[in-house]
C-alpha positions in Angstrom: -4.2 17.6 -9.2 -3.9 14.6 -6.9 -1.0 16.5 -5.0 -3.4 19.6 -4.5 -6.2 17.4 -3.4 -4.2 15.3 -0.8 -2.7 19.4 0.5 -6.0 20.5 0.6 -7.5 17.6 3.1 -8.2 20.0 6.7 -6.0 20.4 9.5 -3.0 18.7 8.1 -3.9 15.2 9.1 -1.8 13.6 6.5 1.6 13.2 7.1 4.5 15.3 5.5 5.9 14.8 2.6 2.6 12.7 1.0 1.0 15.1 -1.0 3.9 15.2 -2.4 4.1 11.8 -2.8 0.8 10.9 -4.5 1.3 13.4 -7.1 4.8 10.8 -8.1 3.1 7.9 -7.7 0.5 8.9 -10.5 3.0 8.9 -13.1 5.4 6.2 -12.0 5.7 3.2 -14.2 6.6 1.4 -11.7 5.7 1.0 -8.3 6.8 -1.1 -5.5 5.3 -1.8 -2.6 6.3 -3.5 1.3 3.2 -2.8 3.8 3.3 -4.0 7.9 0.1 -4.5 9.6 -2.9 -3.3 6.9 -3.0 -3.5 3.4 -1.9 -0.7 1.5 -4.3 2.2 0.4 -3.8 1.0 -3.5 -5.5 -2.7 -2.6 -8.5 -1.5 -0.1 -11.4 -1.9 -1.1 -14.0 1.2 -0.2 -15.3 -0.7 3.4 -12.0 -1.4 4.5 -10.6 2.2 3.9 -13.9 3.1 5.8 -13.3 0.5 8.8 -9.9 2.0 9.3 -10.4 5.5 9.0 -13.3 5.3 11.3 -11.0 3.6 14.0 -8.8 6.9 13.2 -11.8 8.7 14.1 -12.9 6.7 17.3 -9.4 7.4 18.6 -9.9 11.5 17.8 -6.8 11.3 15.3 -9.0 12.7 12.6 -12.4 14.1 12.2 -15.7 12.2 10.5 -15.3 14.8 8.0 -11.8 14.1 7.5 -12.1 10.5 7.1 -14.7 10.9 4.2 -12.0 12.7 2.4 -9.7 10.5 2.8 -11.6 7.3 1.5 -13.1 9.2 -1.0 -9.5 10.6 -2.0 -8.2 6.8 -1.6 -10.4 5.7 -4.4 -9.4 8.7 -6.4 -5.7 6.9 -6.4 -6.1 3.9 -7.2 -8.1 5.0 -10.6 -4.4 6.1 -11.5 -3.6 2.8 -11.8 -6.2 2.4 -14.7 -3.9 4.9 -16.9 -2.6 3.8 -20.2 -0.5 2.3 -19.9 -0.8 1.0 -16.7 2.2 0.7 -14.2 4.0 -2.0 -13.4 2.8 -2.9 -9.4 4.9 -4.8 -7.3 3.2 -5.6 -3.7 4.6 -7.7 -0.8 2.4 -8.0 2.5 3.6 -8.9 5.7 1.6 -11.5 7.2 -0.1 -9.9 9.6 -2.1 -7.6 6.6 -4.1 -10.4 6.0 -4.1 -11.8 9.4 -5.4 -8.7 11.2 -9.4 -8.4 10.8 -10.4 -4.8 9.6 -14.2 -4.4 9.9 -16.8 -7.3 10.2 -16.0 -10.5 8.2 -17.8 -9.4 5.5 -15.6 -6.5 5.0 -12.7 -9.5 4.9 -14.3 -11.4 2.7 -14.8 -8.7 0.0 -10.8 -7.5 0.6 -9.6 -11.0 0.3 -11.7 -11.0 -3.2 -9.6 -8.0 -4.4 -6.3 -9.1 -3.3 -6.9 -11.9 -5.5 -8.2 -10.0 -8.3 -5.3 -7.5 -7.9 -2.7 -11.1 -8.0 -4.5 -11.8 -11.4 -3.9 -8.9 -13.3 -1.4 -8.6 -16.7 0.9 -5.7 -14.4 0.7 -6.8 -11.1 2.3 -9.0 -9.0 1.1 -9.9 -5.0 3.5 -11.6 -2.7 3.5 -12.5 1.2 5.9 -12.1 2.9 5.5 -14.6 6.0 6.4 -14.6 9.7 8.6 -17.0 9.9 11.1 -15.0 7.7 12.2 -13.3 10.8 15.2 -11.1 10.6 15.4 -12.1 7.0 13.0 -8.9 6.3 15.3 -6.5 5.5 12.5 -3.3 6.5 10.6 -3.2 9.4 8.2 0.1 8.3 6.3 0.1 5.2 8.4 1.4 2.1 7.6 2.5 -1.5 9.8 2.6 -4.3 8.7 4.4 -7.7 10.2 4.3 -10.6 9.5 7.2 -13.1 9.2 7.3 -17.1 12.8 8.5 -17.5 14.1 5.6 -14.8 15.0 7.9 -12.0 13.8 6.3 -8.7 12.4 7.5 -5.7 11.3 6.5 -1.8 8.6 6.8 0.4 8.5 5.7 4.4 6.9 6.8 6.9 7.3 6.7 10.7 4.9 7.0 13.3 5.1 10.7 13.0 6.1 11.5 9.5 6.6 10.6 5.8 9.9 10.8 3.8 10.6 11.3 0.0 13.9 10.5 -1.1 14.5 11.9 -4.7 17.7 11.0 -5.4 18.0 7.8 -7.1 21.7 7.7 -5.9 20.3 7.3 -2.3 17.3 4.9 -3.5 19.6 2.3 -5.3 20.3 0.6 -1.7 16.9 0.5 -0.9 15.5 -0.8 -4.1 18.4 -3.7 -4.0 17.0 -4.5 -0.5 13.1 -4.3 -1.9 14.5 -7.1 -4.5 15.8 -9.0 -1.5 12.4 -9.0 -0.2 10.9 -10.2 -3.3 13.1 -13.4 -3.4 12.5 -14.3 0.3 8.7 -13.8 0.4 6.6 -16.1 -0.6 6.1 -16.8 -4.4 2.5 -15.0 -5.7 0.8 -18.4 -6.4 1.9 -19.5 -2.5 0.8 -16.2 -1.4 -2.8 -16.3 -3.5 -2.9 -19.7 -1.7 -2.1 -18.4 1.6 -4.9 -15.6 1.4 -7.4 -18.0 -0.1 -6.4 -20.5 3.0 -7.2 -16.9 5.6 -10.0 -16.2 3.8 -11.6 -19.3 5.0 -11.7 -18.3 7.8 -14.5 -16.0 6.7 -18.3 -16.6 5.8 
């Protein structure tokens, strides 16, 4: 259904290979995450999907209409999550996620409040991973790993242009032992929750 949904959004202005992808993700018992630059559709909270779809729209990447869909589809995915029972969620952020303003400071202030809310749930866990790791980041576009019900794995990427799904678990092995990697350089989740408490002060 979610598959369908995401095809059916007008003119094609999600990337290739998502639909597909969505339709995975609501099944997957697992679900790992690495985002650059905003935070992941799965986290936003309704304003901030609104803020940056309507940025897509000022720059005449989308239409209004379009952007409605996809925020109101956006919310539509992350009710998956409240399935029983409920994936496992594995989510690093690079810095600048939290460090890059979406929407007025009140718009901040509430997506701050739901990263930590997101850190304190039973199946999740939130990590940061910080500038200063440098070349230690072993991806430099945002990446998805899913694991399914019968432990087959699979990827999503996505370029500037395009998505990718990788169903072969053969070919997803390297990438999941990188996403681990990841997770033992970043940030532990109670620095992190500190790290985005210590941002969100910046906010009223």
């Amino acid at each position: 259904t979610f598959e369908r949904q995401w095809r059916e959004i007008r003119h094609g202005s999600l990337l290739e290979g998502f639909p597909e992808y969505v339709g995975y993700e609501g099944r997957a018992v697992e679900i790992r995450l690495y985002e650059v630059g905003v935070i992941p559709g799965l986290l936003q909270t309704p304003d901030y999907a609104a803020a940056l779809e309507a940025d897509a729209v000022r720059r005449e990447a989308i239409t209004p209409e379009q952007a409605s869909e996809r925020v109101a589809l956006v919310a539509e995915r992350q009710a998956t999550l409240n399935r029983s029972p409920a994936p496992l969620v594995f989510v690093v952020l690079d810095e600048g996620c939290i460090l890059r303003p979406m929407g007025d400071p009140a718009v901040m202030d509430a997506q701050f409040a739901r990263l930590l809310e997101f850190a304190g749930l039973p199946r999740t866990v939130l990590q940061i991973a910080p500038f200063r790791m440098g070349a230690r980041r072993p991806f430099s576009l945002p990446i998805t790993v899913l694991t399914m019900a019968d432990r087959s794995l699979m990827s999503y990427a996505e370029s500037s242009q395009r998505g990718h799904l990788e169903r072969e678990s053969t070919a997803v092995l390297p990438i999941l032992t990188a996403y681990h990697q990841l997770q033992a350089e970043a940030l532990s989740q109670e620095a992190s929750v500190a790290m985005i408490e210590q941002v969100r002060k910046g906010t009223p």
